[in-house]
C-alpha positions in Angstrom: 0.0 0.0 0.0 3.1 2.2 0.8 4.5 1.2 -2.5 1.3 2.8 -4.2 1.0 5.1 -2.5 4.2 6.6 -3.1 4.7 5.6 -6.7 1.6 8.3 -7.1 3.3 10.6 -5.3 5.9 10.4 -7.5 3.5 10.3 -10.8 1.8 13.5 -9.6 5.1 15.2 -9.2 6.7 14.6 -12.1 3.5 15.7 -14.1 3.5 18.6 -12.0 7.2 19.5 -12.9 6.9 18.7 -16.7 3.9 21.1 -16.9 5.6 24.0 -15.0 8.4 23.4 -17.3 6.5 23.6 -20.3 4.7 27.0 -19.0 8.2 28.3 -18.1 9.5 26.8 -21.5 6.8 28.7 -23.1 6.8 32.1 -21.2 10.9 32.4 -22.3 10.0 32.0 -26.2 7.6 34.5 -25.9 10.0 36.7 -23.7 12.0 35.7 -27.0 10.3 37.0 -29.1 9.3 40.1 -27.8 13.2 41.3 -27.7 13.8 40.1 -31.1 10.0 42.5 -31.9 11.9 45.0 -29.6 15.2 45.1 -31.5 13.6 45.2 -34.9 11.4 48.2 -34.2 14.6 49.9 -32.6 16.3 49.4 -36.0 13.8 50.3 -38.0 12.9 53.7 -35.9 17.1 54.3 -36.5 16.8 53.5 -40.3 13.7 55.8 -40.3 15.2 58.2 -38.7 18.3 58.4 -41.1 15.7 58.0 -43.8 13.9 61.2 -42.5 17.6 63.3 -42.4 18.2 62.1 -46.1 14.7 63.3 -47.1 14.9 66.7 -45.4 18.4 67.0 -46.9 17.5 66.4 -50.2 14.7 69.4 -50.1 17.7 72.0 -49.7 19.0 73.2 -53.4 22.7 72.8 -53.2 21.8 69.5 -52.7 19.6 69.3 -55.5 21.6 71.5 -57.6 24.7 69.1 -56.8 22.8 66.2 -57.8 22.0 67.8 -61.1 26.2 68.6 -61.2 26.8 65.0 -60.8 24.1 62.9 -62.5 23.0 65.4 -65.4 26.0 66.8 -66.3 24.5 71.0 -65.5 27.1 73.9 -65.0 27.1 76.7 -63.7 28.0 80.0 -66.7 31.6 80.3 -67.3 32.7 76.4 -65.9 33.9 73.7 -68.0 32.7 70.3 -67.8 35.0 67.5 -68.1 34.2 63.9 -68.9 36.4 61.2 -68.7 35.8 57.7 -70.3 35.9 55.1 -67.7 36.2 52.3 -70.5 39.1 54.1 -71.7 41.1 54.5 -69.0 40.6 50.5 -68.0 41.6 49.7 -71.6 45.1 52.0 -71.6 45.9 50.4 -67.7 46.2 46.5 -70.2 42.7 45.8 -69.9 42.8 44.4 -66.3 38.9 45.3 -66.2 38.0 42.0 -67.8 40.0 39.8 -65.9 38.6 37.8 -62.4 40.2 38.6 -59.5 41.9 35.7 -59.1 43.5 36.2 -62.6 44.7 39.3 -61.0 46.2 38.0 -57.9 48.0 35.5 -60.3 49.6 38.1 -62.0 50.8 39.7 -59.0 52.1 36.8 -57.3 54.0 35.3 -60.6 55.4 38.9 -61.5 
């Protein structure tokens, strides 16, 4: 009868520990995920917020005046524009622009 008795004891005890542990196994994944929520809307309020500076910055005109410098080619009255062919240049340096990299790295070892 003692047998029994304890033997259910025992039963009830480690039921009672497995389901505590899966509640406490379940309330730290959740805990989980929030920081990982957390730390994503921090990085997205920073990215935002970088985001917002770039758009304000982009409304002043010498920014948008040296955008139109660099992209469309504009000058201002009495400046001369200069253009130089990338393609060009990369063919006079031995046309090292087509090669791979490791080509390149060969031909600086073996030099």
């Amino acid at each position: 009868m003692k047998k029994i008795f304890r033997s259910g004891v025992i039963l009830v005890l480690v039921i009672s520990i497995i389901a505590v542990g899966r509640s406490i196994y379940g309330q730290l994944s959740k805990f989980k995920e929030i920081y990982e929520a957390e730390r994503t809307v921090q990085k997205l309020s920073s990215e935002n917020t970088g985001l917002k500076s770039q758009s304000e910055q982009g409304k002043t005109s010498a920014f948008i005046e040296g955008r139109a410098r660099d992209k469309l080619g504009y000058q201002k009255p009495g400046e001369t524009l200069y253009v130089i062919d990338m393609e060009k240049e990369q063919q006079e340096q031995g046309g090292k622009a087509g090669q791979e990299n490791w080509q390149k790295w060969v031909g600086i070892l073996l030099r």
